[in-house]
C-alpha positions in Angstrom: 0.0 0.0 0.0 1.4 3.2 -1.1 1.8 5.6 1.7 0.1 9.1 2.0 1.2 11.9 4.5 3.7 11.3 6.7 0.8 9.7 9.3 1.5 6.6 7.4 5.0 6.5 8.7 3.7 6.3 12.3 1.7 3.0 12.4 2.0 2.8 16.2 0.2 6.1 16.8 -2.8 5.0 14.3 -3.2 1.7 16.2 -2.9 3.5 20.0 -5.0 6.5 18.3 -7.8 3.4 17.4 -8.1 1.8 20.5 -8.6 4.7 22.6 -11.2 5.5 20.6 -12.7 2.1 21.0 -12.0 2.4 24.9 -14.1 5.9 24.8 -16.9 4.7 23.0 -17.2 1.8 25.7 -16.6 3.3 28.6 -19.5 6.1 27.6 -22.3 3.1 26.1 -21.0 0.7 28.5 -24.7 0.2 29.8 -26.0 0.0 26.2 -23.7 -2.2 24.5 -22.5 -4.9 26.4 -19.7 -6.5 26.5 -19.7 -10.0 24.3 -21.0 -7.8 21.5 -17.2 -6.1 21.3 -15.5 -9.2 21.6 -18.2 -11.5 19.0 -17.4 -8.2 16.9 -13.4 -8.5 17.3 -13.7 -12.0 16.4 -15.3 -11.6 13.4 -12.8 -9.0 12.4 -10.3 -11.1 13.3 -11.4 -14.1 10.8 -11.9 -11.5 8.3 -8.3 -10.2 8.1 -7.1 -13.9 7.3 -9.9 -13.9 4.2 -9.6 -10.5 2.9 -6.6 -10.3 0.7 -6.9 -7.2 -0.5 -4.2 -5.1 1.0 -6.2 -1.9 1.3 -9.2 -3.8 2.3 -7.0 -5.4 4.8 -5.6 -2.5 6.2 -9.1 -1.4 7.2 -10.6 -4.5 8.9 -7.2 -4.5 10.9 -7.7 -0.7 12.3 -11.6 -1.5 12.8 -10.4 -4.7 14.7 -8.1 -2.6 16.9 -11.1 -0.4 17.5 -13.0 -3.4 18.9 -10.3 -4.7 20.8 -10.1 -1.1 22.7 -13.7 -1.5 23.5 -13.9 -5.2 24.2 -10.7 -4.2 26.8 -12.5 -1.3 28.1 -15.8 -3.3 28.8 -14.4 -6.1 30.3 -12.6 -3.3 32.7 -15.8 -2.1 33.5 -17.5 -5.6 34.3 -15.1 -6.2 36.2 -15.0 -3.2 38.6 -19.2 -3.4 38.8 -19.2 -6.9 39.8 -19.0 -7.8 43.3 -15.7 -9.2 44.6 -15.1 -12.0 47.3 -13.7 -11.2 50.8 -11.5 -14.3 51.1 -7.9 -13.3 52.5 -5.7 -14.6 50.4 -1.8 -14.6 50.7 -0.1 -11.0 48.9 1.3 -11.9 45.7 4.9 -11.9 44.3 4.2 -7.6 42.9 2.3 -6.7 46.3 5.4 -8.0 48.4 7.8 -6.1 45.8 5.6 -3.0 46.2 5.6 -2.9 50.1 9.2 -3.9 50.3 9.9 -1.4 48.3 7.8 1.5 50.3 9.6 0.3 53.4 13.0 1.4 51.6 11.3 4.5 50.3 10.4 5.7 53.8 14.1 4.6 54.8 15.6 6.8 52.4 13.3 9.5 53.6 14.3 9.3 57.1 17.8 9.1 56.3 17.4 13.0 54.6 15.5 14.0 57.7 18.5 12.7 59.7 20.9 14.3 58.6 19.1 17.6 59.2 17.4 18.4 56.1 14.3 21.0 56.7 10.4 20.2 56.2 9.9 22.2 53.5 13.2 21.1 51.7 12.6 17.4 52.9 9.4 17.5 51.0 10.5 18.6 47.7 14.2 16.2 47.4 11.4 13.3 49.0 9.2 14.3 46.1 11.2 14.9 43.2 13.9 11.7 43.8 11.4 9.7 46.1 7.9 10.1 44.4 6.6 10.7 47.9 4.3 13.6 47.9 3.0 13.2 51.8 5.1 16.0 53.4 4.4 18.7 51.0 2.0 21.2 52.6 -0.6 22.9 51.1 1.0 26.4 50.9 4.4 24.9 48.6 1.9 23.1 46.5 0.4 25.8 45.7 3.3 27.8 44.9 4.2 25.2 42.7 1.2 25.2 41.0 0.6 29.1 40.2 4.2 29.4 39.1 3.8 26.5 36.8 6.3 24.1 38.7 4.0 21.7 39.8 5.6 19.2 36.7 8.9 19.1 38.8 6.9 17.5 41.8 6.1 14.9 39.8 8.6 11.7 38.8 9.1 11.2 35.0 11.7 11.4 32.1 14.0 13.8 33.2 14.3 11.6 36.7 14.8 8.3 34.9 17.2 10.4 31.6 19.1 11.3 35.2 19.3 8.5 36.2 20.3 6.4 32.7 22.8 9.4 31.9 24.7 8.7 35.5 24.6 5.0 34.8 25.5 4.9 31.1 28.6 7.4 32.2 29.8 4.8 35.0 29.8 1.8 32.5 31.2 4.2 29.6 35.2 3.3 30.1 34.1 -0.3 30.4 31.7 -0.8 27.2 34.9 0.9 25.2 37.2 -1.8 26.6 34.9 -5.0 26.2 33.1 -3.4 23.2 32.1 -6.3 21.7 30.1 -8.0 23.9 29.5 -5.2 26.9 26.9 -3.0 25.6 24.2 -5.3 25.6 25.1 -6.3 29.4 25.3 -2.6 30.5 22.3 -1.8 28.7 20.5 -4.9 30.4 22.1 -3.5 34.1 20.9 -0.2 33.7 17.2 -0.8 32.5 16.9 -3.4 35.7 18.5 -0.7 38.0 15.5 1.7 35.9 13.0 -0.4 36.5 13.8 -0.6 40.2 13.8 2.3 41.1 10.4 2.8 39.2 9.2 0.0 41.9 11.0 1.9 44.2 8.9 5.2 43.4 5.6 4.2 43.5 5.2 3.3 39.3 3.5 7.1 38.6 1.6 6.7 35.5 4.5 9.5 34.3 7.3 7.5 35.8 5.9 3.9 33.9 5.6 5.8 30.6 8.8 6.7 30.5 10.9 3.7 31.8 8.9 1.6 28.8 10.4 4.5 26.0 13.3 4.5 27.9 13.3 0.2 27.0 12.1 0.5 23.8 14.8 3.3 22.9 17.3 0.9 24.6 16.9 -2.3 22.7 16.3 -0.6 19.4 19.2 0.8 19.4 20.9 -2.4 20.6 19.6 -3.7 17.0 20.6 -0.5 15.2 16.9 0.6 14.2 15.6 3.6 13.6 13.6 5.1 17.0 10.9 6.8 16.0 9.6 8.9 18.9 6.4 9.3 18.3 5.8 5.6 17.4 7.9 4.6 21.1 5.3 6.7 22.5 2.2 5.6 21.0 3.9 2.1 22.0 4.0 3.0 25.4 0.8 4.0 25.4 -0.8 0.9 23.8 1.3 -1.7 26.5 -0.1 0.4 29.6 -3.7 0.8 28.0 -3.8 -3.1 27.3 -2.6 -3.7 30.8 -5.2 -1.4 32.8 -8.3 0.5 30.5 -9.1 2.7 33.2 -5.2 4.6 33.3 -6.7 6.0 30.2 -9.0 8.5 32.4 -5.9 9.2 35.4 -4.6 12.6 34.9 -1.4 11.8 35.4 -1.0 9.7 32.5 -3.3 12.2 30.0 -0.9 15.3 31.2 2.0 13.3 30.4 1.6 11.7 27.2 0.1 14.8 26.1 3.4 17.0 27.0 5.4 14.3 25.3 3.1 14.3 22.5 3.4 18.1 21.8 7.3 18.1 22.9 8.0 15.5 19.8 5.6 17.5 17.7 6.3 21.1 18.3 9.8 21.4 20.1 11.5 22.0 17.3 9.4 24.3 15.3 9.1 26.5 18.4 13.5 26.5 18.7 13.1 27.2 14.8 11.5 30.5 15.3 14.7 32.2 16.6 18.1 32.1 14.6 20.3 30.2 17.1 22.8 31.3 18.8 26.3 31.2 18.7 26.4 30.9 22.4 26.4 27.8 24.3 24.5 29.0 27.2 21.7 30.6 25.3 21.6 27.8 23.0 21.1 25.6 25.9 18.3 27.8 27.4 16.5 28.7 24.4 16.4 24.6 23.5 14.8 24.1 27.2 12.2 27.1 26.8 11.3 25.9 23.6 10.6 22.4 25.2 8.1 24.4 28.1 6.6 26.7 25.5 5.7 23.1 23.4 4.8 21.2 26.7 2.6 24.3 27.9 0.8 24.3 24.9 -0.5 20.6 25.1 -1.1 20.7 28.7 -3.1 24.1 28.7 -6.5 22.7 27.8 -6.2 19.3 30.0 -4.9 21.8 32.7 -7.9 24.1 32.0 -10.7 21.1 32.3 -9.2 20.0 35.7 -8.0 22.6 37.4 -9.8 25.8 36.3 -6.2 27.3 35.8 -3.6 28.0 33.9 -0.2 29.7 34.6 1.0 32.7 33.0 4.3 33.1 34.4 5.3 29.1 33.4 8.5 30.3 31.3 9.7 32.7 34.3 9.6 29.1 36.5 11.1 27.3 33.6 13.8 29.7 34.1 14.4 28.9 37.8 14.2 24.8 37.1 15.9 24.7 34.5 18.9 26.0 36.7 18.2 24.1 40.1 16.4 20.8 39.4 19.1 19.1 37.8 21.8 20.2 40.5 19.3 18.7 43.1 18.6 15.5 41.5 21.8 14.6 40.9 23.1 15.6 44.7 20.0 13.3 45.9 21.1 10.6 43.4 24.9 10.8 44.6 23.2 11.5 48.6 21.9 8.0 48.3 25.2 6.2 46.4 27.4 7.3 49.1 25.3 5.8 52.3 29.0 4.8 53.5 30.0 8.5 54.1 28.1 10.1 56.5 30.5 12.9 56.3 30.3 13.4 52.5 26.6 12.6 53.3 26.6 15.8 55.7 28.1 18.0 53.1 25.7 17.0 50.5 22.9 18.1 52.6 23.7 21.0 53.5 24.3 21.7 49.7 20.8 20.4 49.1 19.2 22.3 51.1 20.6 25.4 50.4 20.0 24.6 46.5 16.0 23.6 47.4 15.4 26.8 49.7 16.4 29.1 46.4 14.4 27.3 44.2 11.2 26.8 46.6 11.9 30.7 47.1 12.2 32.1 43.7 8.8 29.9 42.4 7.3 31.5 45.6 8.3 34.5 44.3 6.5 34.2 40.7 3.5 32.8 42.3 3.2 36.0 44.4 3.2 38.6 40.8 0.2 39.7 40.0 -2.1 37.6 37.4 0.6 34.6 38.0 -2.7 32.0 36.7 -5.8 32.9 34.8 -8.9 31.4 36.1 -10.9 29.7 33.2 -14.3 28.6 33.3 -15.8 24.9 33.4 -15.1 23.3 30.2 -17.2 20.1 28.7 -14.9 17.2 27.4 -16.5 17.9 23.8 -14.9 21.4 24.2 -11.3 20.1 25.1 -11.3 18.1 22.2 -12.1 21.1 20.2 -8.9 23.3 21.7 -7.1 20.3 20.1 -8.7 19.9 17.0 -8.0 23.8 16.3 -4.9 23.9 17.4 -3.8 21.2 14.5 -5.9 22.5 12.2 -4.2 26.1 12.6 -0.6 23.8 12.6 -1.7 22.6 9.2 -2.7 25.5 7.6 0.5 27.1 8.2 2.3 24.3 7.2 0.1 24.7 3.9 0.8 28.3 3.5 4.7 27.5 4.2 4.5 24.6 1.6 2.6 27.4 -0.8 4.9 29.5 -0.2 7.9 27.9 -1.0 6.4 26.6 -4.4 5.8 30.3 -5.4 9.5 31.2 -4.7 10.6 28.5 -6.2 8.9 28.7 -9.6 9.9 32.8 -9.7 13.3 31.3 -9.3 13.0 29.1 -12.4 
């Protein structure tokens, strides 16, 4: 089948484009259709694409099958949670042991920071932005957070995990250039399973999941030289935690952050296109992390909108402020918790933390105090968030049209 428009490229996002659609329509005529009719459906469909031999015809009873599989997954979901469940006490599995073991260490590591003297306010932020635990941040500092735009930092996801696969992949450098010929696959193997536990570790945040499984995909493709495609990893990633639980598809957590990753892939570098770059490495390097707010912002603002009634207008002042002190405080956690056998090194790390945490809790303070820092938007109807979307690509394509015009006019003046 001949491909048209660069959508054809991205099969991945078709299919995880499909079954969310098929989850929707179940989850909202769950009491209407029920649920044999979307699997007899999918099984139909399913016999159909080994008769059909038509490619194009093909192609279409596949996408309508991944439909039906979304809502055949969706309403079994919903069964499920409707129908009452037995009381029996039955032993804690394998994963439930693994989960409470590992919130045991969590609230180890915790008590180790507030040992060592680190304050309440600046215990809350390393415990939530290394930890994943959110319990000792007060109203007030959430709320700073969230006027100035911040509140993304408080939450575990890529740039925790891209911390935490830099500092590993840097350790294991000198080595994989040594043994090169049979080390990288064995270092890439020790760094995904020192990945994934600290995603146990953290709680497994809808964000935190989403972006350990790109993280894995990214790994082993390139372990087989093939090409990544972003937006196809991400679609991916969305499929294998949709498949696994339905109902994540309606947790904020994971809507805000494939969203942002969405519009980061899509609009990141248009955005950095709009100014010449510079010659300077600094402003290079800020300009590149602006542009990646500005495109995150711009996804998020409707979802953002819907929930919270909100949106902040001072976001690229706080970008500003992150940019500069959440690296520095991840990476003085990460190295806090490495060196447990040096209280003395510990000591001086903490001191350094907090110092580093006060500045940035009091600058984002400091935005959230100006005046208009959010602008308070009325209720909005699902229908009407889809909308936002639906004009913001449409306005993306007609300037890519007029571009695209454009360029054909100058080009035949020029011949």
């Amino acid at each position: 089948m001949k491909t048209n428009g660069k959508i054809q490229l991205y099969p991945m996002v078709r299919m995880s484009v499909l079954l969310i659609l098929g989850m929707v329509m179940a989850y909202y005529t769950f009491s209407h259709i029920p649920s044999w009719l979307w699997l007899g459906g999918a099984l139909v469909l399913l016999l159909m694409t080994t008769l059909v031999r038509q490619e194009l015809r093909q192609s279409v009873v596949v996408m309508l099958l991944v439909f039906l599989l979304g809502g055949c997954l969706m309403s079994r979901s919903l069964l499920l949670a409707s129908s009452p469940t037995d009381t029996i006490e039955t032993s804690p599995s394998m994963t439930q042991r693994a989960q409470a073991n590992a919130l045991e260490l969590r609230n180890q590591l915790v008590n180790t920071l507030s040992d060592k003297g680190l304050g309440q306010q600046e215990l809350a932020v390393v415990s939530a932005m290394t930890l994943g635990d959110k319990s000792l941040i007060d109203k007030d500092l959430k709320n700073d957070y969230s006027r100035s735009g911040a509140s993304h930092v408080l939450a575990l996801s890529g740039l925790h995990l891209g911390t935490i696969y830099f500092v590993f992949s840097f350790m294991t450098a000198r080595w994989r250039r040594r043994y090169h010929h049979w080390s990288r696959p064995v270092s890439e193997g020790l760094i995904l399973i020192t990945m994934w536990s600290y995603v146990v570790l953290v709680g497994m945040s809808p964000s935190v999941v989403r972006a350990a499984i790109m993280m894995t995909v990214y790994s082993l493709l390139s372990l087989q030289n093939r090409n990544r495609s972003s937006l196809n990893a991400l679609a991916f990633t969305a499929i294998i935690m949709l498949v696994a639980d339905p109902m994540i598809l309606f947790n904020i957590s994971f809507q805000l952050s494939f969203v942002a990753v969405a519009f980061i892939l899509l609009y990141q570098g248009r955005i950095y296109s709009l100014i010449p770059s510079s010659t300077h490495p600094i402003v290079k390097w800020c300009w590149r992390f602006l542009s990646v707010s500005l495109a995150a912002q711009l996804g998020v603002a409707p979802l953002t909108a819907y929930y919270f009634h909100q949106i902040p207008s001072y976001f690229l002042l706080s970008s500003l402020v992150v940019m500069v002190f959440t690296p520095l405080i991840i990476y003085l956690s990460l190295l806090f918790f490495l060196l447990m056998w040096l209280p003395v090194v510990q000591s001086w790390l903490v001191v350094t933390l907090s110092w580093l945490v006060h500045i940035q809790n009091t600058c984002l303070q400091g935005v959230s105090s100006l005046s208009g820092s959010t602008i308070v938007t009325p209720s909005l109807h699902p229908l009407q968030v889809c909308l936002i979307y639906i004009i913001i690509f449409a306005v993306d394509a007609m300037i890519y049209r007029f571009r695209l015009y454009k360029r054909n006019i100058i080009s035949n003046f020029a011949s």
